[in-house]
C-alpha positions as MATLAB code, in Angstrom:
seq = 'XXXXXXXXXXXXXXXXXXXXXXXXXXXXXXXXXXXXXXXXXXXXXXXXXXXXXXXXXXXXXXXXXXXXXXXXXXXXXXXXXXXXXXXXXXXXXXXXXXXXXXXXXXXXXXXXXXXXXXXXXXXXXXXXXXXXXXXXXXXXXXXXXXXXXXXXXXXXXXXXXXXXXXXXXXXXXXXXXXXXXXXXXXXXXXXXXXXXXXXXXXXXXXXXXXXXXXXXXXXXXXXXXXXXXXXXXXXXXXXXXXXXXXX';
ca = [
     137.070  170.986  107.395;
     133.334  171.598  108.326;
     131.853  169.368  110.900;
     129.510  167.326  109.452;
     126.822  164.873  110.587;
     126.014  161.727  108.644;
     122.056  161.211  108.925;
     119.928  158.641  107.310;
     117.506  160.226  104.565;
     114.865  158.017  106.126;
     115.004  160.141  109.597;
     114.115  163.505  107.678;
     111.386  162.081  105.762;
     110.104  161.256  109.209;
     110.889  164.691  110.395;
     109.752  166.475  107.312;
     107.471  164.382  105.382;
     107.829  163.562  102.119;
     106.249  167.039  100.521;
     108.532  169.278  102.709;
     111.972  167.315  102.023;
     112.405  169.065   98.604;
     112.554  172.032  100.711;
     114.578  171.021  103.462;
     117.837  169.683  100.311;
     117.551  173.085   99.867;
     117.828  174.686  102.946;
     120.136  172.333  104.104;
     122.365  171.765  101.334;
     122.210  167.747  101.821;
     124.045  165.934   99.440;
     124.431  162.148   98.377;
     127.592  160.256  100.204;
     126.519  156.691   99.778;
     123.444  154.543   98.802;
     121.233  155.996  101.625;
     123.489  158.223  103.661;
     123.620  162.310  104.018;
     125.833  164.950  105.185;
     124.652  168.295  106.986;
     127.282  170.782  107.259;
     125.994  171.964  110.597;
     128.416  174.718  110.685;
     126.902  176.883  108.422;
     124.915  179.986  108.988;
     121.662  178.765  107.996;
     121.395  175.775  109.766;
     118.836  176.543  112.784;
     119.806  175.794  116.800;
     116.470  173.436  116.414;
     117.989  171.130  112.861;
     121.163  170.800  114.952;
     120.299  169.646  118.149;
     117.999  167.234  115.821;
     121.063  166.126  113.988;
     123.465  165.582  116.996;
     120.565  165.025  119.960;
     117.848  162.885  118.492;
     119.505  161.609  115.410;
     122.226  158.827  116.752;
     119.591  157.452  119.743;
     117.098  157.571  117.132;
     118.757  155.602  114.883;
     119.426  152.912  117.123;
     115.636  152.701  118.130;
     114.724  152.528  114.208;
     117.124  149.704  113.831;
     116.171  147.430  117.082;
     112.636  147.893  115.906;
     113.520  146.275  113.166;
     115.668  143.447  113.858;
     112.687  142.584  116.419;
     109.795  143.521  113.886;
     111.389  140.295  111.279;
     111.785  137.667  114.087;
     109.526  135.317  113.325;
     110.084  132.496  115.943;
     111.422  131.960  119.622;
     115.131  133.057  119.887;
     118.280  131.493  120.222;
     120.534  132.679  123.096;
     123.317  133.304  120.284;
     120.427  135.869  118.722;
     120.009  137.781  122.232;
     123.769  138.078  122.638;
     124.088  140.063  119.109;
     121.413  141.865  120.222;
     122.931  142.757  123.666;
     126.240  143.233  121.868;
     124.698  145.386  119.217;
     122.595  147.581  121.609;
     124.520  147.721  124.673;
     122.239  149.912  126.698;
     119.530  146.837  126.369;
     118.689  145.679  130.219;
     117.659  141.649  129.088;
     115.670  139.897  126.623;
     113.038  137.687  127.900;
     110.844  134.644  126.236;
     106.991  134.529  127.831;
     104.847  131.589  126.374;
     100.472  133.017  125.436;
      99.931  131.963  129.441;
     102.173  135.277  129.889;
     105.044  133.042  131.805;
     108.491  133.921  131.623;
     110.113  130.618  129.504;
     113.633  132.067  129.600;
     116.001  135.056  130.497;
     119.112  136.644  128.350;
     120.997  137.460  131.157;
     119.440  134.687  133.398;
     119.843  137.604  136.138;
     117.882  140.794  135.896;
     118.944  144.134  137.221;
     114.870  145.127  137.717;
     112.138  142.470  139.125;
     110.319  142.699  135.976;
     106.737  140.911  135.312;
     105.604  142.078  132.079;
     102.317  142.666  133.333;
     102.307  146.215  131.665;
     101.911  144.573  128.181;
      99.018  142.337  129.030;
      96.419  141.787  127.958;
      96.993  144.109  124.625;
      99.978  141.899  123.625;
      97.166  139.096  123.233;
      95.948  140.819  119.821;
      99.331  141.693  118.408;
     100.529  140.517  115.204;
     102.932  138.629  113.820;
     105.878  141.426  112.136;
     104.446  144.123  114.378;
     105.566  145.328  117.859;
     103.964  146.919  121.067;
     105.569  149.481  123.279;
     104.911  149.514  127.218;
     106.385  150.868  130.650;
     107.252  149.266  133.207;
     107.586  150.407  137.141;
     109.927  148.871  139.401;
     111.764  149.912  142.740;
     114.965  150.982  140.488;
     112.965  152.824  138.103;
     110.846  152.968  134.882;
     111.849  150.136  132.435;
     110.518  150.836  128.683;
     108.884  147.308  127.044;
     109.381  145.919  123.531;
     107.121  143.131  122.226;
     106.838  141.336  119.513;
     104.285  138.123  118.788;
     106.212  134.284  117.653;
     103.069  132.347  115.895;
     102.603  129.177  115.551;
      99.582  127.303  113.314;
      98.558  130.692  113.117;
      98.422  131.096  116.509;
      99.955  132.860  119.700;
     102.729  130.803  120.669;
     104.870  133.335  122.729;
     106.372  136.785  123.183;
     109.819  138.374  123.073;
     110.288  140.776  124.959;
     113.507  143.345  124.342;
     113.892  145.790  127.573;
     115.880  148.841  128.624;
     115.989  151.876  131.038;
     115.192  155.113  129.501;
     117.897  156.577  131.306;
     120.536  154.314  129.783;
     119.081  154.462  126.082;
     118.613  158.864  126.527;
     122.420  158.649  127.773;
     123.794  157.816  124.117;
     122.756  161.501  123.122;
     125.431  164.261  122.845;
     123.050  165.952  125.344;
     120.657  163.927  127.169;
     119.722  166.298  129.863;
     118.089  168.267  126.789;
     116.071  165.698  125.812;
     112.333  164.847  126.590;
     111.027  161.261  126.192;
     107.357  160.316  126.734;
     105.284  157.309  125.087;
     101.709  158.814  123.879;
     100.726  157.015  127.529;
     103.238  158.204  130.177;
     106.628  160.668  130.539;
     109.662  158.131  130.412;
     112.591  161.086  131.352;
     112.013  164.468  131.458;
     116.184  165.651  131.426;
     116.483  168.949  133.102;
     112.662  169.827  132.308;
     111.558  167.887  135.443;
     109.818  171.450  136.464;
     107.240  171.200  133.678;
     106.406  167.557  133.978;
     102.785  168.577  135.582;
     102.400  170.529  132.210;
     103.264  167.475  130.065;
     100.654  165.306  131.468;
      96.992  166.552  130.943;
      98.704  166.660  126.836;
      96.179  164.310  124.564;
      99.179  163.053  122.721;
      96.591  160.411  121.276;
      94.579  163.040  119.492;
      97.720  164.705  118.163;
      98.895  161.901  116.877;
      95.667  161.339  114.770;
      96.598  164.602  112.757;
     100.272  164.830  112.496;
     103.577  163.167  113.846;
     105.502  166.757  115.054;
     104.599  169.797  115.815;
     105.212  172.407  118.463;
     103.806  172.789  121.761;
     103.915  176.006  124.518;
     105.027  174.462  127.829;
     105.332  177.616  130.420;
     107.505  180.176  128.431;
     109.137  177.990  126.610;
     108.694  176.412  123.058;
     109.295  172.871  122.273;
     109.776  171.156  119.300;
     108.236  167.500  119.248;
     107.977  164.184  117.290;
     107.165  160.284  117.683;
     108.783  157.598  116.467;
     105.765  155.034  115.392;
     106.057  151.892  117.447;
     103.662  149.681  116.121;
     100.064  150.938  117.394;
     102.143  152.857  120.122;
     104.146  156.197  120.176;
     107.841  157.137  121.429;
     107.652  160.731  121.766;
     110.791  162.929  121.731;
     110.724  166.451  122.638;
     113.472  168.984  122.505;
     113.349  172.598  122.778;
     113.119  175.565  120.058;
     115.218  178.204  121.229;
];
């Protein structure tokens, strides 16, 4: 029995684009399972090191990311606790969910404890023009580490009422790859975890991911010796930037 990996055919249109996934069903041999679901067989020959660490590295954290976006993107008004426990339940590696009113202050916490002294401040004041259905992306610094900042706009008379905020530590959210020490993570702003590349993080920071991002959504970069394959994941007018590397 080959070993196969179910992927989404929305994840390699983002990969490929739309003019290149012709070619990739070829290459690739991906075949129809479901209503939206593929199979690789990433046993075979002609699969590349780079599609399968892509399939089993990027794919199931990815994934996750696509669907919190989401279920945060359609919220359309202030929370119920019963809402922020399925969403704790459903993405386990979350940290909290948080209310903030347009005055930026904290209304309410899901847990009422927090593991990280968080402010928010990080979002501010760009959260102030974001709108309704579409969600910012920010990071966070406290004394136990980075925390990575999801926002999303409540309206009310067609204005700002409030924010949600959805929050997690890279570390936890990288950890639910096969191999998370191979991984990358940046926003198009600052480097989130760097896995076992923390040698080359001085290289990743002069990077104008900005003006990459105004031409294409992957590519490859040189970093030392070593070649690395890259791609963002569009949140709202920000970036989350995985990079893996092309053996």
């Amino acid at each position: 029995m080959p070993a196969k990996i179910i992927l989404l055919i929305s994840i390699l249109f983002f990969l490929f684009g739309c003019d290149r996934f012709d070619q990739l069903q070829s290459k690739m041999r991906v075949f129809e399972i479901g209503a939206t679901e593929y199979e690789i067989e990433t046993n075979r020959k002609d699969v590349s090191a780079l599609e399968k660490s892509l399939a089993t590295n990027i794919y199931p954290i990815d994934t996750q990311m696509t669907r919190l976006l989401r279920d945060l993107s359609v919220r359309d008004s202030f929370p119920p606790p019963e809402w922020m426990a399925g969403m704790m339940n459903r993405y386990f590696w979350l940290n909290g969910i948080s209310i903030i009113d347009a005055d930026q202050n904290i209304l309410f916490r899901y847990p009422s404890v927090s593991i990280k002294d968080l402010s928010f401040s990080p979002a501010f004041p760009q959260a102030l023009d974001l709108r309704q259905g579409r969600v910012m992306l920010a990071i966070e610094e406290s004394e136990l580490g980075k925390e990575v900042l999801l926002i999303s706009s409540v309206y009310e008379n067609f204005e700002i009422a409030g924010f949600i905020v959805v929050h997690f530590d890279p570390r936890t959210f990288i950890a639910q790859s096969n191999r998370p020490e191979d991984i990358i993570l940046i926003t198009d702003q600052e480097i989130a975890w760097t896995g076992q590349f923390e040698n080359i993080t001085p290289l990743l920071q002069p990077i104008d991911w900005q003006d990459k991002l105004t031409r294409r959504i992957s590519g490859k970069i040189s970093l030392e010796h070593d070649q690395f394959f890259w791609f963002a994941r569009a949140v709202g007018e920000d970036w989350l930037i995985y990079l893996i590397q092309d053996n």
